[in-house]
C-alpha positions in Angstrom: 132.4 126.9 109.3 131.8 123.5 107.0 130.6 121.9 110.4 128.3 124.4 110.7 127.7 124.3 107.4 126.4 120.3 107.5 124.5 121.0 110.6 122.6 123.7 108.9 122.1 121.3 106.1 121.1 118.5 108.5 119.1 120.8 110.6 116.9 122.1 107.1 116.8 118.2 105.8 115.3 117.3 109.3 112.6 120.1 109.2 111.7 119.9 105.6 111.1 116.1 106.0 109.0 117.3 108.8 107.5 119.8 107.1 106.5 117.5 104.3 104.9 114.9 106.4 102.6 117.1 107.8 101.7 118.6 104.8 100.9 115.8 103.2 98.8 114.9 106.2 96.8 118.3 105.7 96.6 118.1 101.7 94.9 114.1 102.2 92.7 115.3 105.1 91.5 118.4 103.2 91.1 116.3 100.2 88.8 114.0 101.7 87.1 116.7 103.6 86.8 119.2 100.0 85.1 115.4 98.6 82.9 114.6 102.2 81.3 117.9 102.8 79.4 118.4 98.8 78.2 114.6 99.7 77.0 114.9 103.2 75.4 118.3 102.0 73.3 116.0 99.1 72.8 112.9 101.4 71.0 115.6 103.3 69.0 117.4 100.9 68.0 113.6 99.4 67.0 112.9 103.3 64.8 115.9 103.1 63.3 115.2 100.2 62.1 111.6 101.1 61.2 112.5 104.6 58.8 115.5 102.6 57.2 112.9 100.0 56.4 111.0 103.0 54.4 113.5 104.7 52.6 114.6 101.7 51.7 110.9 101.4 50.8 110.6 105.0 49.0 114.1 104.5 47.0 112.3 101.3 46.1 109.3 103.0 44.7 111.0 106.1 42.6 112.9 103.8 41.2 109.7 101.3 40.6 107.9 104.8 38.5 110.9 106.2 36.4 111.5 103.0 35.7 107.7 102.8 34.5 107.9 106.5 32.2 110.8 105.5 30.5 109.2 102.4 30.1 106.2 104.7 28.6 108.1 107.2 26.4 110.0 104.9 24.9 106.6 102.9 23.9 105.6 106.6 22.4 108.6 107.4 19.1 109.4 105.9 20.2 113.2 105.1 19.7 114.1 101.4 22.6 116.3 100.8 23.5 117.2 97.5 26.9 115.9 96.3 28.1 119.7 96.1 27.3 120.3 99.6 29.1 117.4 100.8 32.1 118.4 98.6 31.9 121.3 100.1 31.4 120.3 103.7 34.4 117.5 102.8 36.7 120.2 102.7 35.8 122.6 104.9 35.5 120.0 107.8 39.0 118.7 106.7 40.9 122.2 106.5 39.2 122.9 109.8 40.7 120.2 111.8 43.6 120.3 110.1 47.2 122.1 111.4 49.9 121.7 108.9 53.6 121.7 110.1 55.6 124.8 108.3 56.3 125.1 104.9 53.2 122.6 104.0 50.4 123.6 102.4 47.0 122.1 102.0 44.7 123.1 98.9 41.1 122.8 97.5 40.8 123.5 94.3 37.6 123.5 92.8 36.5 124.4 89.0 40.3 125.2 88.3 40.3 127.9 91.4 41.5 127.6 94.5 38.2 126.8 97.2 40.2 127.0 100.4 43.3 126.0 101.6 45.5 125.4 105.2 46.7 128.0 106.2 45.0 130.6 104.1 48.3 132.5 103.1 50.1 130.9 100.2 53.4 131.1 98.8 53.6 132.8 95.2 54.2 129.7 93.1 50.9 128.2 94.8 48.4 131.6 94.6 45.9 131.4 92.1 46.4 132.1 88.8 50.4 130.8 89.1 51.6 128.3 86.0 52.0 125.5 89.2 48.1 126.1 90.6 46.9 126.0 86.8 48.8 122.5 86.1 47.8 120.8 89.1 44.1 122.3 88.9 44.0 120.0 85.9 44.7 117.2 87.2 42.4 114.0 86.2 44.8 111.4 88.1 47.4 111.3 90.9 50.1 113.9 89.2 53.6 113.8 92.0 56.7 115.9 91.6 59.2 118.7 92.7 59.4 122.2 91.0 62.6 124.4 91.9 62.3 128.2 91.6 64.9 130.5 92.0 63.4 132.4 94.9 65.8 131.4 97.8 62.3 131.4 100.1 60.6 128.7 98.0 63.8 126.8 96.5 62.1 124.0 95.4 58.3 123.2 95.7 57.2 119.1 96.2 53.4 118.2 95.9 51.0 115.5 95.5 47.5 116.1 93.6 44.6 114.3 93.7 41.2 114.7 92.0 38.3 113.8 94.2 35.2 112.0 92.1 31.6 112.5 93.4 28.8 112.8 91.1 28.5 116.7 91.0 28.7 119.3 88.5 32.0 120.7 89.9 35.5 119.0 89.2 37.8 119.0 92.7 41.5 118.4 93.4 43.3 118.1 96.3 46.7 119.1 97.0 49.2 118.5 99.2 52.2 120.4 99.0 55.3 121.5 100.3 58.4 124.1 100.2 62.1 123.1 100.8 63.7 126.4 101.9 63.7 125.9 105.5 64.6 122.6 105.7 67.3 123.2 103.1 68.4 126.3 105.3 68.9 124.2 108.3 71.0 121.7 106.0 73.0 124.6 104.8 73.6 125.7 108.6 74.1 122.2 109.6 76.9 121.4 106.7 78.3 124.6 107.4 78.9 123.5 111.3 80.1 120.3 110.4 82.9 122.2 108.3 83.9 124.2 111.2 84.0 121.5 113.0 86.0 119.7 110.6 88.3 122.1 110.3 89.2 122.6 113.8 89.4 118.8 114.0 91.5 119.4 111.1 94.2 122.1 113.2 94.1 119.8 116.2 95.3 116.8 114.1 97.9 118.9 112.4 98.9 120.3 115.7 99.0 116.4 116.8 100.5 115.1 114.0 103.5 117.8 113.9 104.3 116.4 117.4 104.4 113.0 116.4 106.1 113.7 113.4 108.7 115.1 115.3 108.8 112.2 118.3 108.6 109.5 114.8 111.8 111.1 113.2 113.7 111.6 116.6 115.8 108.6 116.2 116.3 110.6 112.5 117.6 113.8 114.1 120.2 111.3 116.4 121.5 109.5 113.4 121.8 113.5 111.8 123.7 114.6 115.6 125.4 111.2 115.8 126.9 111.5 112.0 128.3 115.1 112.4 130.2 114.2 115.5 131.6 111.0 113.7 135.3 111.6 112.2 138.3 109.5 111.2 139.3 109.9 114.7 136.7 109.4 116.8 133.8 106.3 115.5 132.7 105.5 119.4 129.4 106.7 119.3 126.4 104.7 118.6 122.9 104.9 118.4 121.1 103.8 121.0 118.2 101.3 119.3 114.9 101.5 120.9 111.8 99.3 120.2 110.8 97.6 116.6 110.2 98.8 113.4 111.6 100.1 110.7 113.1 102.9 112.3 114.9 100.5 114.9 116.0 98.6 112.4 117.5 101.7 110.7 119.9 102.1 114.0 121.0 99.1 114.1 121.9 99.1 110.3 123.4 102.0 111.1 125.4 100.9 114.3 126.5 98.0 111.9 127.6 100.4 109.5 129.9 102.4 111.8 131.2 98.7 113.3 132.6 98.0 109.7 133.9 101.8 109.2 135.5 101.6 112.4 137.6 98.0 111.8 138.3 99.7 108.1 139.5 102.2 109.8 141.9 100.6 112.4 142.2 98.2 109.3 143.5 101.4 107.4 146.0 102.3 109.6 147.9 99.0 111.1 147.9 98.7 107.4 149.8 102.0 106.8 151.7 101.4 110.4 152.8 98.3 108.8 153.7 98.8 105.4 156.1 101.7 106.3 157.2 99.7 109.0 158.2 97.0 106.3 159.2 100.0 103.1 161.2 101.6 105.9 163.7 99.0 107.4 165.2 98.2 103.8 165.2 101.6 103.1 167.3 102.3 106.5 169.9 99.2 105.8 170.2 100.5 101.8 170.8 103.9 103.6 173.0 102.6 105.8 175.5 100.8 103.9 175.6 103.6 101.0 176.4 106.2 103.2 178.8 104.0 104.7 180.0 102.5 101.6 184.1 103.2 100.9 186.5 103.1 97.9 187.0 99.2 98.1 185.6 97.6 95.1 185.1 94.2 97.6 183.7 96.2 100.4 181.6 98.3 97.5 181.1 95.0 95.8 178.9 93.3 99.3 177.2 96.7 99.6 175.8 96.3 95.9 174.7 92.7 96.5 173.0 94.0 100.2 171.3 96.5 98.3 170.3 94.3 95.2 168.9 92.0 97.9 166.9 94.5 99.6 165.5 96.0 96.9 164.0 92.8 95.7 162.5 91.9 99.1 161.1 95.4 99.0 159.8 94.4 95.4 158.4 91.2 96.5 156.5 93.3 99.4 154.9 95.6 96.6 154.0 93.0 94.6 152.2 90.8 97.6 150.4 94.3 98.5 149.3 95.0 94.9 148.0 91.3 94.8 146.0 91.4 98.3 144.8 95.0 96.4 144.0 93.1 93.5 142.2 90.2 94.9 138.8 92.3 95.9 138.5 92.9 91.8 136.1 90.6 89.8 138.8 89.9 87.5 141.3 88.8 89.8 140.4 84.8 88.9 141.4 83.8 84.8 139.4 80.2 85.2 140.1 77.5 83.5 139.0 74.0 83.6 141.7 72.0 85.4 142.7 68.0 86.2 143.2 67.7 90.2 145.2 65.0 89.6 147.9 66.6 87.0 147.7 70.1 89.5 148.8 68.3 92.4 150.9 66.2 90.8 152.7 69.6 89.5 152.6 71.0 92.9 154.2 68.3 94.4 157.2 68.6 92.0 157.8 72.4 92.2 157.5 71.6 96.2 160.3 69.3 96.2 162.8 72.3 95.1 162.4 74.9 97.9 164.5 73.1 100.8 166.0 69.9 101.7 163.1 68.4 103.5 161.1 64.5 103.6 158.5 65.6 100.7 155.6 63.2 100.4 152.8 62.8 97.9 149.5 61.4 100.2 147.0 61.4 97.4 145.7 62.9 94.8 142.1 62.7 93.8 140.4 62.7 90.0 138.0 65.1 88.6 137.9 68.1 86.7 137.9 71.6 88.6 136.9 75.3 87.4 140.0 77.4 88.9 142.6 79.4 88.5 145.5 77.2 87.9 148.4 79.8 88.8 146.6 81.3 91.5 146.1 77.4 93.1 149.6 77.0 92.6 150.5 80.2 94.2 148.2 79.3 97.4 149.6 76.5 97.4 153.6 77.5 97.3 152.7 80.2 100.0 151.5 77.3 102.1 154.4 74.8 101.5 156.9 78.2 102.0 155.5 78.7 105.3 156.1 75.0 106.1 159.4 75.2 105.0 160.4 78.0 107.6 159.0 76.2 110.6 160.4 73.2 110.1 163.7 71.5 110.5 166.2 69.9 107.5 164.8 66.3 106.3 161.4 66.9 107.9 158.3 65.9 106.8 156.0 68.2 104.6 153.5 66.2 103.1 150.9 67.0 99.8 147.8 65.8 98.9 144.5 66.5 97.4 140.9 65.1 98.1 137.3 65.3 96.8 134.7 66.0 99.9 131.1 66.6 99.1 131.4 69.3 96.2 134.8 70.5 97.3 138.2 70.1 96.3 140.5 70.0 99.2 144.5 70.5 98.7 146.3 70.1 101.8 150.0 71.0 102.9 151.2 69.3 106.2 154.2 69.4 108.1 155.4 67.8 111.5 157.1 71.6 112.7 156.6 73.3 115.9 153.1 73.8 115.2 150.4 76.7 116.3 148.7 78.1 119.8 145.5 78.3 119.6 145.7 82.1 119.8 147.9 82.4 117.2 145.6 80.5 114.8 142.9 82.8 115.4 145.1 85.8 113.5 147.2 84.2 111.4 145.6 85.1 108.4 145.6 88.8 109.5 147.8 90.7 107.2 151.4 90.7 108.5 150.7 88.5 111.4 153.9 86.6 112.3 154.4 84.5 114.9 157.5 84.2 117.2 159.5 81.4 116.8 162.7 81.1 119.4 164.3 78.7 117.4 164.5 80.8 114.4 163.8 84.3 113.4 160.3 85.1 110.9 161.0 85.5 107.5 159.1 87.5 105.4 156.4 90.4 105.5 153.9 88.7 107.0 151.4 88.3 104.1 152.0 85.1 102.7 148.6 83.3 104.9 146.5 86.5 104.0 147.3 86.0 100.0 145.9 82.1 100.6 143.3 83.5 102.3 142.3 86.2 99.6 142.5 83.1 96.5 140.7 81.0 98.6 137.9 83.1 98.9 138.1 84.7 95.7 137.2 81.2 94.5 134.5 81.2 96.9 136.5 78.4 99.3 137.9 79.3 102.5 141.4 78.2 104.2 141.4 75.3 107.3 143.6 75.0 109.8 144.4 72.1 112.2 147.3 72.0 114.3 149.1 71.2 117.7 152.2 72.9 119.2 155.0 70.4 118.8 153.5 68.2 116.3 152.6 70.0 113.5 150.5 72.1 111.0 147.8 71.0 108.4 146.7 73.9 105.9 143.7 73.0 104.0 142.8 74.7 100.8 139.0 74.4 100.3 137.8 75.1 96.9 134.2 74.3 95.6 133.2 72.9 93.0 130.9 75.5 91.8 132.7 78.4 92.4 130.3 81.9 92.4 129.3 82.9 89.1 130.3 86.2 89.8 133.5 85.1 89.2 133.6 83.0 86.5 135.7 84.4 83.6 137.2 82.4 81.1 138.9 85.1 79.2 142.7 84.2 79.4 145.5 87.1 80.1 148.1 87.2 77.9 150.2 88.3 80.8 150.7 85.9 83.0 
């Protein structure tokens, strides 16, 4: 039930992401389409507009040029027309030849009253007698502009006026004009095809952009599958990473991810494996030798002292366990500033009292060094311990310390059996031992890894040179700047 549970969860997390994508695809197309549509409706009403003013204009001029042909024609002529008959014949002539396009309108207006016009009907806002007809019968220079009216037939109404002068008695205008309700109608019908359009385009992208949605977040929904079917027993399964991108590099993060989990893992339990191993062989001899124990106070006496001895091998082993524990923490190092020379100088003394053995003192190097003095010193002892048990009495096991670049190197070397290559390559693993025919291991097994862990909890690292039958050199690298993550010079009271 809590499997199915998570996939369920998974399942709805995978669709709602989904879900969200596309929406917010949708909402930003309608967004721009709710903002494109009001202002390709006005870009085509302005269009309209200017492509009107430039027909009444054309309209105007065709008129001024044909009345200036006329009176030219009539000055050569040797006719005697008044000037009210050639008005009159002006704009009868002109209306006659004339065929306006729809919606356009061309006027004579003589006296204030409407003389003739093309065509003859006219729309209400132009009929004589209407507030528009009055204003431009008035005219006494070019008057331009656009009237609206709120009859959806007329909408708006643009016209040019212009008063014709020729010495008669009567006062003439001409006007040219023009209604916008078709052309405004067919704008109307035309934005309202481009929204259909729109829209469908609209569903089709949604319809596309759901599938690619889903084929974007598939390597999503295989990281959701893959992580369900990883448990403690079973971290196999990978993702498989395909192409570039972020996504890609997702997978492989993630791959990485289960590589670590899985070594914490097998970490986690050779750990456990070998820490009961260790907790339980003690255990078994204390056992042992109390259920075995009789009434002899010498026989009960050895039994004590096997026990006492266990017990603090058994405590040792705690203590190395809670130290390797401990070494991960940021306040694992209390620094100090320390004098190489008076550090190795110590080590080489407290050295000289673990075994009967040719101790030497190569060098020591000056300077000053940011450290841990007793956590050097316990690297340090490990190391010379470890030398101690693979080597024979009166060998040599020599000490030293040396400045290179901005490090601090202390060494321990001894002229024992020495290591395989193999072996050197896990030595450091916790409780790695290695088999020695001449002697059996001593210890847990953790005395390299606890070197190890100081040497990198002072941001240094642990060398190691050495050939089978001629011996071991252990190099303890520490920098001279170690990280300031761990720098603390707050001093435990203790240790």
């Amino acid at each position: 039930m809590l499997e199915t549970g998570r996939s369920n969860k998974f399942q709805d997390f995978f669709w709602e992401a989904r879900s969200r994508i596309l929406a917010c695809y949708v909402i930003l197309i309608l967004i721009f389409v709710a903002f494109s549509i009001p202002a390709f409706r006005q870009v085509l009403f302005s269009r309209i507009n200017e492509r009107v003013h430039e027909d009444l204009h054309e309209q105007m001029d065709r008129f001024q040029e044909f009345a200036e042909a006329q009176r030219i024609e009539l000055a050569e002529s040797s006719r005697s027309d008044s000037d009210e008959i050639f008005q009159e014949f002006l704009f009868e002539e002109f209306l006659s030849r004339q065929l306006p396009e729809d919606d356009m309108f061309l006027i004579a207006l003589r006296d204030g009253e409407r003389y003739q016009s093309s065509p003859k009907a006219l729309p209400k806002p132009l009929q004589a007698g209407s507030p528009l007809l009055n204003y431009l019968a008035n005219a006494e220079q070019t008057l331009e502009g656009e009237e609206d009216f709120p009859d959806p037939e007329i909408d708006s109404v643009l016209y040019v006026a212009e008063p014709v002068e020729i010495d008669s008695e009567s006062e003439w205008v001409f006007v040219v004009a023009h209604t916008t309700a078709g052309e405004r109608a067919e704008a109307v019908d035309a934005t309202l095809v481009i929204v259909e359009v729109m829209l469908a385009a609209v569903l089709v992208a949604s319809i596309l952009a759901w599938a690619v949605a889903g084929r974007v977040l598939a390597p999503l929904r295989l990281l959701l599958s893959t992580a369900l079917t990883i448990s403690e027993s079973d971290l196999n399964r990978r993702i498989p990473v395909q192409g570039s991108g972020e996504l890609a590099e997702l997978a492989t993060t993630f791959n990485s991810m289960l590589d670590r989990l899985q070594a914490a893992f097998v970490s986690q339990r050779s750990f456990i494996d070998d820490a009961g191993h260790e907790l339980r062989t003690p255990i078994t001899i204390i056992q042992g030798h109390l259920e075995l124990m009789s009434d002899d106070p010498e026989e009960q006496q050895e039994t004590l002292s096997l026990v006492n001895d266990e017990l603090d091998r058994m405590t040792r082993f705690v203590e190395d366990l809670l130290l390797l524990a401990k070494a991960e923490r940021p306040d694992f190092l209390m620094l100090e500033t320390v004098d190489v020379s008076a550090l190795t100088q110590s080590l080489y003394s407290k050295a000289k009292g673990l075994a009967n053995r040719d101790w030497r003192l190569e060098g020591e190097t000056k300077g000053q060094l940011v450290c841990d003095r007793q956590r050097i010193t316990q690297a340090v002892m490990n190391l010379t311990q470890n030398a101690v048990q693979h080597t024979r009495e009166n060998a040599i096991i020599a000490l030293g310390s040396s400045r290179h670049k901005n490090n601090i190197r202390f060494w321990v070397r001894d002229t024992g059996e020495g290591i395989t290559l193999d072996n050197q390559e896990k030595i450091f693993e916790r409780f790695a031992r290695i088999s020695n025919r001449n002697r059996p291991s001593e210890g847990a097994g953790l005395g390299l890894s606890i070197v190890r862990a100081i040497a990198e909890a002072h941001g240094g690292q642990v060398e190691l040179f050495s050939r089978p039958g001629i011996g071991s050199t252990f190099t303890l690298v520490i920098p001279l700047d170690p990280p300031s993550k761990r720098l603390s010079y707050e001093q435990d009271p203790n240790r």
